[in-house]
C-alpha positions as CSV (number, residue, x, y, z in Angstrom):
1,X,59.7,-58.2,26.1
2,X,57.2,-59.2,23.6
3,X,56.4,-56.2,21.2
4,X,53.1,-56.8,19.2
5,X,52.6,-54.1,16.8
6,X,48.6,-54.3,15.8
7,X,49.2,-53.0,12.2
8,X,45.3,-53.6,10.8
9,X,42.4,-54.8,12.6
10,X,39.0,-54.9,10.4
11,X,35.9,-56.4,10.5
12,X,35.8,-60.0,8.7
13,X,34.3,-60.2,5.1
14,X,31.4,-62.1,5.9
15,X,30.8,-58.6,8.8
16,X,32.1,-55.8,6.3
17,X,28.7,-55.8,4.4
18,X,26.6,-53.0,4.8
19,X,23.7,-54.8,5.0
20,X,24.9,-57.8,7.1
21,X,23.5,-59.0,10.6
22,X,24.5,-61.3,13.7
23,X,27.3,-59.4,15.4
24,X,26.2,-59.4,18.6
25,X,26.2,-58.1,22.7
26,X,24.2,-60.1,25.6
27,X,23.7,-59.5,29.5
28,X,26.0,-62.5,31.1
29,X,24.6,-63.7,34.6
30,X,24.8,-66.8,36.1
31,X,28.2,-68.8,37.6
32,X,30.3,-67.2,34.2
33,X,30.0,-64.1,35.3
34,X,28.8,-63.3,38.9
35,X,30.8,-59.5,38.8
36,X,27.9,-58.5,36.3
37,X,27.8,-55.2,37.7
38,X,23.5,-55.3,37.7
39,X,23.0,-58.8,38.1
40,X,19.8,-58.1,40.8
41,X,19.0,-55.0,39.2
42,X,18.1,-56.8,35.4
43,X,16.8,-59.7,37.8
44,X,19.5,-61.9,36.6
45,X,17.6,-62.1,33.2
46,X,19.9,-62.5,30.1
47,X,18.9,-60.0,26.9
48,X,21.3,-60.4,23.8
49,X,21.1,-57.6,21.1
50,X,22.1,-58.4,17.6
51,X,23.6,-55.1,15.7
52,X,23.9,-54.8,12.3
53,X,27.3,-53.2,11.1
54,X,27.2,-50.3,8.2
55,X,30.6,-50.2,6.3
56,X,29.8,-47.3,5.1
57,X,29.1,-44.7,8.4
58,X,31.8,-47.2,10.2
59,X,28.9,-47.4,12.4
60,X,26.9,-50.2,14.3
61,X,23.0,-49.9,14.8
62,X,21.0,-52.7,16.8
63,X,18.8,-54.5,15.0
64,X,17.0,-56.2,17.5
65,X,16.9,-57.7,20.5
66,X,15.6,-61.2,22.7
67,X,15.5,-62.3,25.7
68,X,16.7,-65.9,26.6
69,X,15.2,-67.3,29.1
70,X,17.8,-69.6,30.8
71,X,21.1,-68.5,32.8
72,X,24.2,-68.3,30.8
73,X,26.2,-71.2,33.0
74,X,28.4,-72.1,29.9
75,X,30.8,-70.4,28.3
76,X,30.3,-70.0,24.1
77,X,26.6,-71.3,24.9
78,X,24.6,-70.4,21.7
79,X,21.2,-69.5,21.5
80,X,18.8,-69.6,18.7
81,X,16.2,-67.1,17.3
82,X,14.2,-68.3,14.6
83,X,10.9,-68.2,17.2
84,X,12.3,-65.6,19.8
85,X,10.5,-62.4,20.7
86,X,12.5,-59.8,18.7
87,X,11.8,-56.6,19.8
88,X,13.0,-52.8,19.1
89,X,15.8,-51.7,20.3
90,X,18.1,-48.6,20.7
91,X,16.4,-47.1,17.7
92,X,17.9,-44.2,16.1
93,X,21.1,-44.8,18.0
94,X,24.7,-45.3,16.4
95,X,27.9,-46.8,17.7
96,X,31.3,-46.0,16.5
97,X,33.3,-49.0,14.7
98,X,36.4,-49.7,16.7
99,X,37.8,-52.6,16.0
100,X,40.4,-54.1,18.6
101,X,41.1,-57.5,20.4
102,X,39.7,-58.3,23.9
103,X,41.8,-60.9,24.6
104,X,46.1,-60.5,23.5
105,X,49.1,-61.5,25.6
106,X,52.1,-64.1,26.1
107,X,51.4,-67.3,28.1
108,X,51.8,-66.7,32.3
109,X,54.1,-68.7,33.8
110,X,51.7,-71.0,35.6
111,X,51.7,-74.8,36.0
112,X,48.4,-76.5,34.9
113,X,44.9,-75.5,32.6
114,X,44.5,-71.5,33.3
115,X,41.2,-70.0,32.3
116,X,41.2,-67.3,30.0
117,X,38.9,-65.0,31.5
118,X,40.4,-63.2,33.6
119,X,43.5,-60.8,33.0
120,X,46.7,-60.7,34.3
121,X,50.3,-59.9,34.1
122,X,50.5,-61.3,30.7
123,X,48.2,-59.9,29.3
124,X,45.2,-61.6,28.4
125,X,41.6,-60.7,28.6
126,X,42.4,-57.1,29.4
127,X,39.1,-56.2,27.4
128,X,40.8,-52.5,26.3
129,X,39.5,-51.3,23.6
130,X,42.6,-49.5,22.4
131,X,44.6,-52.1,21.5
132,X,43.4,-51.3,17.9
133,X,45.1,-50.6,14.8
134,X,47.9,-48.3,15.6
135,X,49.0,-49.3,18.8
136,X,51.6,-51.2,20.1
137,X,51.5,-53.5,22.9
138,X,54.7,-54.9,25.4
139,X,54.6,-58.1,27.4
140,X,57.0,-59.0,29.5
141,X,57.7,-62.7,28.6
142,X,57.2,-65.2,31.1
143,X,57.7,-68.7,29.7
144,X,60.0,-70.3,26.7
145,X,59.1,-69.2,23.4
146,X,56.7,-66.2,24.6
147,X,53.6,-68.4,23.5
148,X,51.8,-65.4,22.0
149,X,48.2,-65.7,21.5
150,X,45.0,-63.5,20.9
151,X,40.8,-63.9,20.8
152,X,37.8,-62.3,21.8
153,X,37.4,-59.7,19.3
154,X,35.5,-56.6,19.4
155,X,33.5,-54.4,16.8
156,X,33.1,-51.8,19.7
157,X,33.3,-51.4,23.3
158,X,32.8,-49.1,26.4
159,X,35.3,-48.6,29.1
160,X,34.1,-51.1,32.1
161,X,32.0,-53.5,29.7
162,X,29.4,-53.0,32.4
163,X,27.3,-56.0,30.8
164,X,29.4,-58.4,30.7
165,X,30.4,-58.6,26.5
166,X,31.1,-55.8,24.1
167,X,29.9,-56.5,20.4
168,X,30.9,-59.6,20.0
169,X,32.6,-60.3,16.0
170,X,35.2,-61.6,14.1
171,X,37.7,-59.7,13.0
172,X,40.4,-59.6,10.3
173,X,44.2,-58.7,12.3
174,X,47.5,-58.2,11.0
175,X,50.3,-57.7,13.5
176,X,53.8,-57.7,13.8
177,X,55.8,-59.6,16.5
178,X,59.3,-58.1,17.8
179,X,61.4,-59.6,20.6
180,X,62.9,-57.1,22.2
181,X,65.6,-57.5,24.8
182,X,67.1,-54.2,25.9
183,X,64.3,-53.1,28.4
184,X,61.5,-54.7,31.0
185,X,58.4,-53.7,32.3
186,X,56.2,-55.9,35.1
187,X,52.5,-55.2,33.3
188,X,51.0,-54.6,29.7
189,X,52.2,-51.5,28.4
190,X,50.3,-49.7,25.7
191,X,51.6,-47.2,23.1
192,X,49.2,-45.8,21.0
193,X,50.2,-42.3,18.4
194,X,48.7,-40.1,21.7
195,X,49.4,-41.6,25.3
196,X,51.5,-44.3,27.0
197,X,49.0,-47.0,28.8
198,X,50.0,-48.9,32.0
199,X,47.1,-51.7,33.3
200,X,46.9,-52.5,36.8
201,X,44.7,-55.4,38.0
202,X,43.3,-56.5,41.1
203,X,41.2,-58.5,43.0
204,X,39.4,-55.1,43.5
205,X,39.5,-51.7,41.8
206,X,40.9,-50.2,44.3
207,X,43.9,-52.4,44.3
208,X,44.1,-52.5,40.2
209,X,44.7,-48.6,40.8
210,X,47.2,-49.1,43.2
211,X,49.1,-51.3,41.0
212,X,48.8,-49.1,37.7
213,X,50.1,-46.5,39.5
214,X,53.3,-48.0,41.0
215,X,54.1,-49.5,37.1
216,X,53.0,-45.9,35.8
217,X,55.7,-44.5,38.9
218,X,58.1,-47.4,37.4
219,X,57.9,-45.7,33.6
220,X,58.1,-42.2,33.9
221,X,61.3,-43.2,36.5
222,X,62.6,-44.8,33.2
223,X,61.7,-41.3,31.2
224,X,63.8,-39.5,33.6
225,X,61.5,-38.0,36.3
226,X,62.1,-38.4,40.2
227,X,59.2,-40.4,42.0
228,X,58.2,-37.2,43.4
229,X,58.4,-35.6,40.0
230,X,56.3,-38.5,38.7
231,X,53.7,-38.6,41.2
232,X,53.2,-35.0,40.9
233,X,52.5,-35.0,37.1
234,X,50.3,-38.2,37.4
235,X,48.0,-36.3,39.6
236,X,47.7,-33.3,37.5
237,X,48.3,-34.6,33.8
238,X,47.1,-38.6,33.6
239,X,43.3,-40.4,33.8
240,X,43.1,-43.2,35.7
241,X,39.9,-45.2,33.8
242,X,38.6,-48.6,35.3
243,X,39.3,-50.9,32.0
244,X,36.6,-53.9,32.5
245,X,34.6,-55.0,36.2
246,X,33.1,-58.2,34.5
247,X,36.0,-60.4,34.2
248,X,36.9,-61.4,38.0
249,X,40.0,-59.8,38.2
250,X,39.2,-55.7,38.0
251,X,41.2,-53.8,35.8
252,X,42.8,-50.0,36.1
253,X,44.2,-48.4,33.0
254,X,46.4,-45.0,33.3
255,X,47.1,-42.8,30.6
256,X,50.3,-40.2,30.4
257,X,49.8,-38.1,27.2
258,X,52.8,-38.4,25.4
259,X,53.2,-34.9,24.2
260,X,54.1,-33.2,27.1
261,X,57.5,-34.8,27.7
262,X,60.5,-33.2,25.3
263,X,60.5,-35.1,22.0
264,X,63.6,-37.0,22.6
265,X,61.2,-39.3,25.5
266,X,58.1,-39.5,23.5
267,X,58.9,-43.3,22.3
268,X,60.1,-46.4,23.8
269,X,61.9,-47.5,20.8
């Protein structure tokens, strides 16, 4: 298992001024993204929102936003603003700062180019916005030499990423790499100071709940609970939370508070 312990993640320099523009959200449509969960209702129009980041509240606030008039058919597409519309927009309205990566995971075991979009097994574009400073992520290594890589990262995001992007930035990350080879676990496991986090994906969300709760099952089996045991105490003590619907393959993430168990099973170290 890969063990990726995200020690700092901060907005870059160029972002951490107070009075500092251009990170940024858009509606995706088009061919990129046709599980845009409002694609007919926006009538496939494309809006992007630039927010301006205050160091000082740890706070974002939109500065403005325009409307582009074109589909977005190709990825890292960039539009220019100069002579768009600006217009007003979430005025008055504040967004915690929480910095994390989108995209973190270890190379599948696949032959040939794989897109990065959607998630998987390995990690990838899980698009949770926990995986923060202070938490620690496991993959389960699938190819020679792990292959470790991250991207995509956030200022903030929402559970589900209902428009397709969160606030889009770069980010300053320090984390610490650990092999470890005394236990296994099929899916992206998440330990943050609070909960343990299985992700379960699937073609739909139905199925991506079905499959974080077997590996959920599969890990409090490994704390010392029966599968009846477990299943009972998933039902009446976890949150099942749908992780991102914009990426292709739907994601499920399950959370098991970590202080109800004796404190002898609270880690997996």
């Amino acid at each position: 298992m890969c063990r990726v312990i995200v020690m700092g993640a901060c907005p870059h320099d160029d972002h951490a001024q107070s009075s500092n523009w251009g990170i940024f959200n858009q509606h995706i449509w088009g061919d990129y993204n046709q599980h845009s969960q409002l694609y007919q209702e926006f009538d496939e129009t494309e809006r992007v929102t630039i927010y301006q980041l205050d160091a000082d509240t740890n706070t974002a606030q939109a500065a403005y936003a325009y409307d582009v008039a074109d589909k977005y058919l190709t990825p890292g597409r960039i539009t220019y603003c100069p002579e768009c519309d600006r217009r007003m927009a979430l005025q008055g309205v504040r967004v915690p700062v929480r910095p994390h990566l989108g995209t973190a995971g270890v190379a599948p075991d696949i032959t040939g180019r794989v897109s990065t979009v959607p998630p998987g097994l390995h990690g990838g574009n899980i698009d949770n916005w926990r995986i923060g400073a202070g938490a620690t992520m496991y993959y389960r290594v699938q190819v020679e030499g792990g292959l470790f890589s991250i991207g995509d990262p956030h200022i903030s995001q929402g559970d589900g990423e209902i428009s397709g992007t969160a606030i889009e930035a770069s980010l300053n990350v320090l984390f610490q790499i650990i092999l470890r080879k005394d236990f296994s676990f099929p899916s992206p496991l998440l330990e943050t100071p609070k909960n343990w986090i299985v992700h379960g994906f699937g073609d739909t969300l139905n199925a991506a709940m079905k499959n974080a709760s077997l590996d959920m099952l599969d890990l409090l089996g490994e704390k010392g609970l029966s599968r009846n045991d477990a299943y009972s105490l998933m039902s009446v003590a976890s949150d099942f939370t749908v992780t991102q619907v914009v990426d292709g393959t739907q994601g499920v993430h399950v959370r098991m508070p970590r202080n109800i168990f004796p404190s002898g099973a609270r880690k997996t170290d």
